[in-house]
ZATORTI-492636 format. One record per atom (N, C-alpha, C): x, y, z; residue in one letter; atom name; residue number from 1. Coordinates in Angstrom, 2 decimals, padded with zeros to 5 digits. Atoms other than C-alpha are relative to their C-alpha. Layout:
% ZATORTI-492636
atom c1:X | c2:Y | c3:Z | aa:a | at:CA | i:NUM $
...
% end
This chain:
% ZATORTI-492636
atom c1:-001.38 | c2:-000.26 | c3:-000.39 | aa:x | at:N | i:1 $
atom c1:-006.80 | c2:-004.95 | c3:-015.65 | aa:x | at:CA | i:1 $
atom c1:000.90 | c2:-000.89 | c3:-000.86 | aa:x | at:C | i:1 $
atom c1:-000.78 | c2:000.94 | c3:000.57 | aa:x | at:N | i:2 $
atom c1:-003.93 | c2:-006.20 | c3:-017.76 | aa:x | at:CA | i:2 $
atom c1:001.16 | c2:-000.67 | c3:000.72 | aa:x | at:C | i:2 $
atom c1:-000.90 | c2:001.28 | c3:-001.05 | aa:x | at:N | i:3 $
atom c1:-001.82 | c2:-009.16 | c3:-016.67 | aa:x | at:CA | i:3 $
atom c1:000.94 | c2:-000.35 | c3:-001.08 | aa:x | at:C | i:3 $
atom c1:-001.11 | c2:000.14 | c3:000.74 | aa:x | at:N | i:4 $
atom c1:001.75 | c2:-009.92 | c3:-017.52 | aa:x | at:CA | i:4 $
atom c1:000.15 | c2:-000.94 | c3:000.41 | aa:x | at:C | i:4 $
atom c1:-000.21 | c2:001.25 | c3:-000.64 | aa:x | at:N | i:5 $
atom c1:003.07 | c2:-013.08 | c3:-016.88 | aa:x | at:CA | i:5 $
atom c1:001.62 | c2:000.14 | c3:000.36 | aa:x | at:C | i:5 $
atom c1:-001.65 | c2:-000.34 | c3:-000.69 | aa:x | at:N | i:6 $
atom c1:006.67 | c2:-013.29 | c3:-015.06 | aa:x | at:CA | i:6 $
atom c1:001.02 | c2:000.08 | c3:-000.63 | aa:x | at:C | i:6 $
atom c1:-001.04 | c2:000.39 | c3:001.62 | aa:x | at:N | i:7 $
atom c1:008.00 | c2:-015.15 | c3:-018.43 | aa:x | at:CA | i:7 $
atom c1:000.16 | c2:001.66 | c3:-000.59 | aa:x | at:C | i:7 $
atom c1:-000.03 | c2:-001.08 | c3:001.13 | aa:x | at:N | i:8 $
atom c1:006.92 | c2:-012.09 | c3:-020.51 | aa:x | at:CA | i:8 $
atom c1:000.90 | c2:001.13 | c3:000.74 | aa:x | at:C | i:8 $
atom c1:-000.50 | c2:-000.95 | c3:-000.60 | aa:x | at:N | i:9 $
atom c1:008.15 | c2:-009.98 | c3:-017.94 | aa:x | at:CA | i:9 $
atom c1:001.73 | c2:000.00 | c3:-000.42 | aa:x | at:C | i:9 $
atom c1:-001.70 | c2:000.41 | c3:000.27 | aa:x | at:N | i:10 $
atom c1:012.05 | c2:-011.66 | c3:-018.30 | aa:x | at:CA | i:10 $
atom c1:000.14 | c2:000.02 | c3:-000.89 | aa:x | at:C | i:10 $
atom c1:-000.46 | c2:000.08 | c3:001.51 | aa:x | at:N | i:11 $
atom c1:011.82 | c2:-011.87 | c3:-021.76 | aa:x | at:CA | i:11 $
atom c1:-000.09 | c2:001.28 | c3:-000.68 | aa:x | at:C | i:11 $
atom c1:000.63 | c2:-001.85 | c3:000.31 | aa:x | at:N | i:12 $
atom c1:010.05 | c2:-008.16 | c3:-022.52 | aa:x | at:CA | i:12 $
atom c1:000.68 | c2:001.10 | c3:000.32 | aa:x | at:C | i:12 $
atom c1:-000.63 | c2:-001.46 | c3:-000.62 | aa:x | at:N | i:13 $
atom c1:011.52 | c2:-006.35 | c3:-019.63 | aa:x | at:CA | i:13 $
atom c1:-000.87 | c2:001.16 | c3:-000.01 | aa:x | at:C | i:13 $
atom c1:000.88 | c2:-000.83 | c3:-000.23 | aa:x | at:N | i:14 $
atom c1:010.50 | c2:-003.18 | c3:-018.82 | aa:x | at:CA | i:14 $
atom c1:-001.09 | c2:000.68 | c3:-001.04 | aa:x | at:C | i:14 $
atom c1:000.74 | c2:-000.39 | c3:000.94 | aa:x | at:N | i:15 $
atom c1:008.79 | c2:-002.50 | c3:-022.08 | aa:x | at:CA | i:15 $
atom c1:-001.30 | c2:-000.19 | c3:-000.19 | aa:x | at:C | i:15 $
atom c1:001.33 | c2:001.07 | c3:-000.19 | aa:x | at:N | i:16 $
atom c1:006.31 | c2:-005.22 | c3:-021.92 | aa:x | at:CA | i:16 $
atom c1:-001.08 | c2:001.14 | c3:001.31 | aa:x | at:C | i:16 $
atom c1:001.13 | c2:-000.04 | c3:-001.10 | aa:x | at:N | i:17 $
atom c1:004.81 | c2:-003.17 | c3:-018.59 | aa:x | at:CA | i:17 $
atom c1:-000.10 | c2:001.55 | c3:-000.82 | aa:x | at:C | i:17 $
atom c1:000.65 | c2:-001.40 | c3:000.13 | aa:x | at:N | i:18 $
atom c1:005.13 | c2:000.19 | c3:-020.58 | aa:x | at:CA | i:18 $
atom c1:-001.18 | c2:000.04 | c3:-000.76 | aa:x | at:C | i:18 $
atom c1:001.01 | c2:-000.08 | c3:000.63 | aa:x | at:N | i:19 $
atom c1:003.02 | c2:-001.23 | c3:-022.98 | aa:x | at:CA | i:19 $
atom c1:-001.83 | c2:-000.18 | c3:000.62 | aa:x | at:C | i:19 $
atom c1:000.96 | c2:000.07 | c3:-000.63 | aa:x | at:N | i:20 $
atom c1:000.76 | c2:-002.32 | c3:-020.48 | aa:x | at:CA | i:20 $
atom c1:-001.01 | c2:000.89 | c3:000.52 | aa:x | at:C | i:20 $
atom c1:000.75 | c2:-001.11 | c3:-000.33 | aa:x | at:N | i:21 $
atom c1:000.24 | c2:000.89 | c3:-018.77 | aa:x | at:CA | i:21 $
atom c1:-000.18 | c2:001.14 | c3:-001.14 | aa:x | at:C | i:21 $
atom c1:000.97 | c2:-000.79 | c3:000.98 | aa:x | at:N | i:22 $
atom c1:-000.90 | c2:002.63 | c3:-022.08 | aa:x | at:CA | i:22 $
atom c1:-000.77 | c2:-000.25 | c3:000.28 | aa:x | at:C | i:22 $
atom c1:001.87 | c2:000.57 | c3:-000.20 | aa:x | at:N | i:23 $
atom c1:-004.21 | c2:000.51 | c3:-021.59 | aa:x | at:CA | i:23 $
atom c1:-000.68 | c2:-000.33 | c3:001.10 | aa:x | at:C | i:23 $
atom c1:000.58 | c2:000.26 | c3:-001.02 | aa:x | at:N | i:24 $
atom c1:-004.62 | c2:000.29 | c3:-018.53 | aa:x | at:CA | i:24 $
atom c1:000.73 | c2:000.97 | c3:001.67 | aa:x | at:C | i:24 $
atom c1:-000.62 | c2:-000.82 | c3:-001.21 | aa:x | at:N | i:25 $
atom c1:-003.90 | c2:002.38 | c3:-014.97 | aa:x | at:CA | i:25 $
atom c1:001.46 | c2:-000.89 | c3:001.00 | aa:x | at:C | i:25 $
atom c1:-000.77 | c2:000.68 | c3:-000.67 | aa:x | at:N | i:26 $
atom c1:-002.25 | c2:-000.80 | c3:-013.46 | aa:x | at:CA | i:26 $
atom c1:000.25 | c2:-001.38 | c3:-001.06 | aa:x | at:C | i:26 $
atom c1:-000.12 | c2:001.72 | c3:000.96 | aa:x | at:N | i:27 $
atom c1:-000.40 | c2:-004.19 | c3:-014.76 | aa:x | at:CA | i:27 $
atom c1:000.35 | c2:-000.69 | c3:001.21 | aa:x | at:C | i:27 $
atom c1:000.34 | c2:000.83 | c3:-001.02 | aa:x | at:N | i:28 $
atom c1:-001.00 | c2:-007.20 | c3:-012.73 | aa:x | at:CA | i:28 $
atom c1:001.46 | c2:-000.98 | c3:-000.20 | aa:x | at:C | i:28 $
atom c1:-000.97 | c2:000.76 | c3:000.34 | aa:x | at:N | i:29 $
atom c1:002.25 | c2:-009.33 | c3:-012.61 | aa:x | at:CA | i:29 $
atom c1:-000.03 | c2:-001.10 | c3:000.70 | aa:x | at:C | i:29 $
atom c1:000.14 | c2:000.87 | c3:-000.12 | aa:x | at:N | i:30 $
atom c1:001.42 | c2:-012.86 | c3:-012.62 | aa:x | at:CA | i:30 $
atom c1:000.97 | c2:-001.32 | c3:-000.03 | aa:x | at:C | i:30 $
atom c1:-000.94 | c2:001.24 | c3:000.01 | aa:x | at:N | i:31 $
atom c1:003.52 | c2:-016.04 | c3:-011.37 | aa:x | at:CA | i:31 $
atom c1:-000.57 | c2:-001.35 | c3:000.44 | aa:x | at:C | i:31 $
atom c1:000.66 | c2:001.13 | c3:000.06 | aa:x | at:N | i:32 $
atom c1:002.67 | c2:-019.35 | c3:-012.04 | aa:x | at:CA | i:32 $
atom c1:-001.27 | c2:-000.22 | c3:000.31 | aa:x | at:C | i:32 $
atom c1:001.97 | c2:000.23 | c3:000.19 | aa:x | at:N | i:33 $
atom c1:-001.12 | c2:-018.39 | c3:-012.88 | aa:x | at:CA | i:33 $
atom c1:-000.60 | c2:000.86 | c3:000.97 | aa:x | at:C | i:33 $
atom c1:001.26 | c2:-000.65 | c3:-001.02 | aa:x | at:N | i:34 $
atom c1:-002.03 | c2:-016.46 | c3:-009.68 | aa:x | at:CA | i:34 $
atom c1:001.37 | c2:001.73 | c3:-000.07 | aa:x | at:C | i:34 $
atom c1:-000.26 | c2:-001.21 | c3:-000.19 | aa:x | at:N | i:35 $
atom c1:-001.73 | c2:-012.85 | c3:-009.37 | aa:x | at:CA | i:35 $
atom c1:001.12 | c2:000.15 | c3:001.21 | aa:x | at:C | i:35 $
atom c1:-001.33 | c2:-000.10 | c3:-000.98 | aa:x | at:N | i:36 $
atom c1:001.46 | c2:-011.61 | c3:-007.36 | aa:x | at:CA | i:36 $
atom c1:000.40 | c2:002.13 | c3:000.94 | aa:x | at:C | i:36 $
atom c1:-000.48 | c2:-001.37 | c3:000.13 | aa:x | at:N | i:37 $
atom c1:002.43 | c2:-008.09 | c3:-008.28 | aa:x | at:CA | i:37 $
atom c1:-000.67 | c2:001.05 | c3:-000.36 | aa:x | at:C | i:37 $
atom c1:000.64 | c2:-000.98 | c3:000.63 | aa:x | at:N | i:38 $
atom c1:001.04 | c2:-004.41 | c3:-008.99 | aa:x | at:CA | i:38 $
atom c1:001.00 | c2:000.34 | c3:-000.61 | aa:x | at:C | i:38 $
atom c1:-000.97 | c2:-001.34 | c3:000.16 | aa:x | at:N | i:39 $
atom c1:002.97 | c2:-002.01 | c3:-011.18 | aa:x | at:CA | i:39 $
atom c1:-001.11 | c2:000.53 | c3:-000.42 | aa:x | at:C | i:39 $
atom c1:000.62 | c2:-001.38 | c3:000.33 | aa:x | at:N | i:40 $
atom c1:001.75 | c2:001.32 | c3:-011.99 | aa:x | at:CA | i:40 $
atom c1:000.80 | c2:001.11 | c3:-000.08 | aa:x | at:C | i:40 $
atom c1:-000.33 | c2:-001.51 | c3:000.11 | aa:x | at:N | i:41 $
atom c1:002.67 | c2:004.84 | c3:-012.47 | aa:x | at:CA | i:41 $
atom c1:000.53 | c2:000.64 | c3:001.33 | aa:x | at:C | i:41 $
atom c1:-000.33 | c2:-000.43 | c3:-001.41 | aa:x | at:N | i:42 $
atom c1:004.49 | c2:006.50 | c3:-009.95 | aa:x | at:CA | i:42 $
atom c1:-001.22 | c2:001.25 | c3:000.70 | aa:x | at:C | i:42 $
atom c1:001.19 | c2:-001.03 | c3:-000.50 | aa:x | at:N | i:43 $
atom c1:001.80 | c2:009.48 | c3:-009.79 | aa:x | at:CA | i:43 $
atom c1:-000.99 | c2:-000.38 | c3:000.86 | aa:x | at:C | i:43 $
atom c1:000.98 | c2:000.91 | c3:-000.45 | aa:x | at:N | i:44 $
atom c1:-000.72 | c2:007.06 | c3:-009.22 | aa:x | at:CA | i:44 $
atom c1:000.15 | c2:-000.72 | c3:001.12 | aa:x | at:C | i:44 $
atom c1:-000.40 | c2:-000.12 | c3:-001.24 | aa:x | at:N | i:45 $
atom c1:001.12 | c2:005.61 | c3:-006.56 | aa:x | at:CA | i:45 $
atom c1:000.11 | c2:000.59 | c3:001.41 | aa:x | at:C | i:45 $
atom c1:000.23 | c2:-001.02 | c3:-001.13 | aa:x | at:N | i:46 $
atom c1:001.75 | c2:008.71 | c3:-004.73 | aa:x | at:CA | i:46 $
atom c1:-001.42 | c2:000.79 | c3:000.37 | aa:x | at:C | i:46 $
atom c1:001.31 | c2:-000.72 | c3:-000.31 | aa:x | at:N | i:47 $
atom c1:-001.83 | c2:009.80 | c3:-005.20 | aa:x | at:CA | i:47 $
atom c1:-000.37 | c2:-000.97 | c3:001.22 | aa:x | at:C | i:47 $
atom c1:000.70 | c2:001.39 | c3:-000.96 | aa:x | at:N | i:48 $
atom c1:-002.75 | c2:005.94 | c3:-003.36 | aa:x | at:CA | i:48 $
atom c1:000.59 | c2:000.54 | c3:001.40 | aa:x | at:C | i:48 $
atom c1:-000.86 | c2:-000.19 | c3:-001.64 | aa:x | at:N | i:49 $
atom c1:000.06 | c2:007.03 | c3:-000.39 | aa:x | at:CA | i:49 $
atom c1:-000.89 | c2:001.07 | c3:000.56 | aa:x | at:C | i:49 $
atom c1:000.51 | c2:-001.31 | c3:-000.73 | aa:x | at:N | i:50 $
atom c1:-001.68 | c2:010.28 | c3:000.34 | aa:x | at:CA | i:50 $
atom c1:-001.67 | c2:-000.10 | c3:000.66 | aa:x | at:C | i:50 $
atom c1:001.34 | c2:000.26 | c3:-000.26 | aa:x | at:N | i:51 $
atom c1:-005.32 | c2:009.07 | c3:000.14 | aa:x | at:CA | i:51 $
atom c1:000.45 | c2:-001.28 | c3:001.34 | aa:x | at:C | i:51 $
atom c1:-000.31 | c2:000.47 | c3:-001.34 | aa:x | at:N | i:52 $
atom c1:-003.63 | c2:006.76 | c3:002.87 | aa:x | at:CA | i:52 $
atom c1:-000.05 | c2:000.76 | c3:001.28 | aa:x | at:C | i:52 $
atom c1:-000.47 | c2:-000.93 | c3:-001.08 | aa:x | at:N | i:53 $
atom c1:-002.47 | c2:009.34 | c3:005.18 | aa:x | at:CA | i:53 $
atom c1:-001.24 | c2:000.61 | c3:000.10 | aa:x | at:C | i:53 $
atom c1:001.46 | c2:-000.89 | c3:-000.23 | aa:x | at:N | i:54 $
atom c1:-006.00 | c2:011.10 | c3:004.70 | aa:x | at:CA | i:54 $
atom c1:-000.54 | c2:-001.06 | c3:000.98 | aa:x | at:C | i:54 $
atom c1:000.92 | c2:000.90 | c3:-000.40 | aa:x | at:N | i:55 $
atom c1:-007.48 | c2:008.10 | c3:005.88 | aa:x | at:CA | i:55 $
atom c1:000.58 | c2:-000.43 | c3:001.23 | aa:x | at:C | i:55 $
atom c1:-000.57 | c2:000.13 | c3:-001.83 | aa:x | at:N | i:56 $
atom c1:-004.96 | c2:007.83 | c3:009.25 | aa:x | at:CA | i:56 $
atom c1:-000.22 | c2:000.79 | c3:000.18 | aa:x | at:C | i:56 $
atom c1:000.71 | c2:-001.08 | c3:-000.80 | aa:x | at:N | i:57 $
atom c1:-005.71 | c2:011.12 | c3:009.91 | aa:x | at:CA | i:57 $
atom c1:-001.20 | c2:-000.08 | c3:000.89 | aa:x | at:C | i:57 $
atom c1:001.32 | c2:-000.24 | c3:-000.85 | aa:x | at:N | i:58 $
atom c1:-009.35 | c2:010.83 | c3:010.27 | aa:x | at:CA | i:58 $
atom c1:-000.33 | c2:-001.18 | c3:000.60 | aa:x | at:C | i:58 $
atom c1:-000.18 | c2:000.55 | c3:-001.03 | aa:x | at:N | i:59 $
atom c1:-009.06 | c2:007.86 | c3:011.85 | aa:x | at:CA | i:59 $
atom c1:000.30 | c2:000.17 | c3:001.13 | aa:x | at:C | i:59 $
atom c1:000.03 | c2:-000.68 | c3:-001.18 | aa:x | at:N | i:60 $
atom c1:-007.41 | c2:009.41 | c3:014.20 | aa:x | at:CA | i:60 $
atom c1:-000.22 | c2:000.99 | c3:000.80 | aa:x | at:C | i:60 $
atom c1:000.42 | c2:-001.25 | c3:-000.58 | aa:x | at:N | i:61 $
atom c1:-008.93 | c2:012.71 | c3:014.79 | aa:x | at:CA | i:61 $
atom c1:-001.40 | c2:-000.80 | c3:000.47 | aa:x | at:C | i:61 $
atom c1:001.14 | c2:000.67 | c3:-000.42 | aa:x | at:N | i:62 $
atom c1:-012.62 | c2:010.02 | c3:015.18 | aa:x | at:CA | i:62 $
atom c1:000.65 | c2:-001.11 | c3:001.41 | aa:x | at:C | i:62 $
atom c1:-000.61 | c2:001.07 | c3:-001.50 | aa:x | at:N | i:63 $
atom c1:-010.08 | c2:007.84 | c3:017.89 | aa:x | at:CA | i:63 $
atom c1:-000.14 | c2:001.24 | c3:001.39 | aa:x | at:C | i:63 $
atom c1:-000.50 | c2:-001.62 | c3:-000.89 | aa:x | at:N | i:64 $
atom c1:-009.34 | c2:011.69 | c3:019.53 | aa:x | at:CA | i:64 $
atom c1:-001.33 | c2:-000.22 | c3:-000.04 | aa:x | at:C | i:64 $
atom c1:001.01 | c2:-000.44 | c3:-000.44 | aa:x | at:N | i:65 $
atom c1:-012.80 | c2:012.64 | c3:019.44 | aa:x | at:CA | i:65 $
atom c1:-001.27 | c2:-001.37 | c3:000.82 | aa:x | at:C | i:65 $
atom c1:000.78 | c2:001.05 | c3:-000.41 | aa:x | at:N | i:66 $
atom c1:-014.55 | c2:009.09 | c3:020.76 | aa:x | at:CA | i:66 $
atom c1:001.04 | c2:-000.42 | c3:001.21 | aa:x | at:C | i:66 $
atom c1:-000.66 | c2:-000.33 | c3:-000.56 | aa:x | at:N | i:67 $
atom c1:-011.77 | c2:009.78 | c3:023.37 | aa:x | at:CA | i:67 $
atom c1:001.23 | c2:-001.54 | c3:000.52 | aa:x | at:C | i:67 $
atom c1:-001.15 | c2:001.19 | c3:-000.29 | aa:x | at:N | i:68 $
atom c1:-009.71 | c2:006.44 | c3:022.81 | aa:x | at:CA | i:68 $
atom c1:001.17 | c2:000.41 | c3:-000.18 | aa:x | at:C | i:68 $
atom c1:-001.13 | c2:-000.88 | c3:-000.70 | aa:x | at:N | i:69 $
atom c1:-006.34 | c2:008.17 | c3:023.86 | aa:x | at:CA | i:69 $
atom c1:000.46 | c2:-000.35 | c3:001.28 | aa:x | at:C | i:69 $
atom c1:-000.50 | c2:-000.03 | c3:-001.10 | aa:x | at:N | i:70 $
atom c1:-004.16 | c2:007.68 | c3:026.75 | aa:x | at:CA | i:70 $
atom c1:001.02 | c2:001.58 | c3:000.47 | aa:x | at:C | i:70 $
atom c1:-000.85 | c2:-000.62 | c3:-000.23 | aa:x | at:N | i:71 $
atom c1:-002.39 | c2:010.06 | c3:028.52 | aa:x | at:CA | i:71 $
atom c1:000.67 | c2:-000.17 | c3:000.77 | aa:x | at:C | i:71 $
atom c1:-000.59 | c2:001.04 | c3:-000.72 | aa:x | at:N | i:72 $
atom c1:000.79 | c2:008.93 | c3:029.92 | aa:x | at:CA | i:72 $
atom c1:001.30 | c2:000.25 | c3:-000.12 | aa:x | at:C | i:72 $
atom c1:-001.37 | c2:-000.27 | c3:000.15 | aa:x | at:N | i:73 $
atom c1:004.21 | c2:009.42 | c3:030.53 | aa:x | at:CA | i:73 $
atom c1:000.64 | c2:-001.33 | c3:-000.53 | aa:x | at:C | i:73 $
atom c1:-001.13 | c2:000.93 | c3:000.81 | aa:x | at:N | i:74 $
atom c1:006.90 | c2:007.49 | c3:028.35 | aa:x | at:CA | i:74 $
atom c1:000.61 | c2:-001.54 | c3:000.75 | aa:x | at:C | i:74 $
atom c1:000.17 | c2:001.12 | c3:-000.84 | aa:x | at:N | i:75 $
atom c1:007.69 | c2:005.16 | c3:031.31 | aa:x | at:CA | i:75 $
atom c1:-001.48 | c2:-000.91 | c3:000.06 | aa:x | at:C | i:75 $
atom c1:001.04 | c2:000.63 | c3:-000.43 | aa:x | at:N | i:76 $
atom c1:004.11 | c2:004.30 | c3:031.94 | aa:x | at:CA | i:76 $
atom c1:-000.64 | c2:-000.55 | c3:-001.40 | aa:x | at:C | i:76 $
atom c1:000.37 | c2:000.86 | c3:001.54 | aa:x | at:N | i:77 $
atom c1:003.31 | c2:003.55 | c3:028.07 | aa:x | at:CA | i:77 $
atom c1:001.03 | c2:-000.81 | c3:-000.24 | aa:x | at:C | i:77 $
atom c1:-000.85 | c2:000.92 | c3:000.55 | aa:x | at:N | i:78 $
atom c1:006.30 | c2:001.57 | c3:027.89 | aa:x | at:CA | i:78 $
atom c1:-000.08 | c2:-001.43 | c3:000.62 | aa:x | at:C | i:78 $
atom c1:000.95 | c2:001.09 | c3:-000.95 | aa:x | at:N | i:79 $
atom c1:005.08 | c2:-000.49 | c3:030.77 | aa:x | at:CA | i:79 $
atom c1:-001.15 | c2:-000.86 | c3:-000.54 | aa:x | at:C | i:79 $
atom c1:001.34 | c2:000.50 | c3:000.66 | aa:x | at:N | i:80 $
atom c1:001.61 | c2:-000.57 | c3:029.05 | aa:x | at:CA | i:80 $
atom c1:000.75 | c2:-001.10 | c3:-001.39 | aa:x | at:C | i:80 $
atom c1:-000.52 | c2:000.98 | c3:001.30 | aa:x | at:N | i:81 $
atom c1:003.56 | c2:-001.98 | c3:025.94 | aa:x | at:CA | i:81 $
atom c1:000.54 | c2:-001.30 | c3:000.69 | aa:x | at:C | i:81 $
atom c1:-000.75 | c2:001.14 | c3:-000.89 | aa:x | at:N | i:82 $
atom c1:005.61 | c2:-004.14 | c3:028.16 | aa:x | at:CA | i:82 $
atom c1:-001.43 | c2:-001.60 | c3:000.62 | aa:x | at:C | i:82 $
atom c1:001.47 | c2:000.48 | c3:-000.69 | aa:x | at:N | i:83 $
atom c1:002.07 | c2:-005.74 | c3:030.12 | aa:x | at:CA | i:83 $
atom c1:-001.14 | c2:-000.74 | c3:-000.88 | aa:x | at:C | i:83 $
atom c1:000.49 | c2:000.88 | c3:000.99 | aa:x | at:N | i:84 $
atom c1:000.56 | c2:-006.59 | c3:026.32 | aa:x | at:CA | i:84 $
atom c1:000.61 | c2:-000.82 | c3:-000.45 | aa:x | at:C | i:84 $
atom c1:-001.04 | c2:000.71 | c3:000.73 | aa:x | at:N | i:85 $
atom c1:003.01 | c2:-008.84 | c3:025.16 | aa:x | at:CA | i:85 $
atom c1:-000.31 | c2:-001.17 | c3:000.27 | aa:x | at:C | i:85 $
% end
């Protein structure tokens, strides 16, 4: 993975990360030595968001089917919220 440093970043600007992502999918944007930041591609991004949402789904269709679910009127879950706190 290529790593920019914060300097190069202020001094480069956005160029410095285009060059980055020619060679690589992501650039690591580094401050004072330790890793901080991702950039990347917006595609690549929105591919990561969606493979998210896949992955709450079936989380929650395996919560639905292992029947951890309440059913509950709006008062009585607000209670329940109220009662964890």
């Amino acid at each position: 993975m290529n790593t920019l440093t914060a300097n190069e970043l202020k001094t480069r600007g956005v160029s410095a990360v285009e060059e980055g992502l020619k060679h690589d999918d992501e650039v690591v944007i580094s401050v004072r030595g330790q890793h901080r930041y991702v950039v990347m591609d917006i595609d690549k991004y929105n591919h990561l968001r969606e493979l998210e949402l896949v992955a709450a789904i079936a989380e929650t269709r395996a919560d639905y089917a292992a029947g951890r679910y309440a059913t509950e009127t709006v008062a009585e879950h607000m209670q329940r919220l109220k009662n964890n706190d």
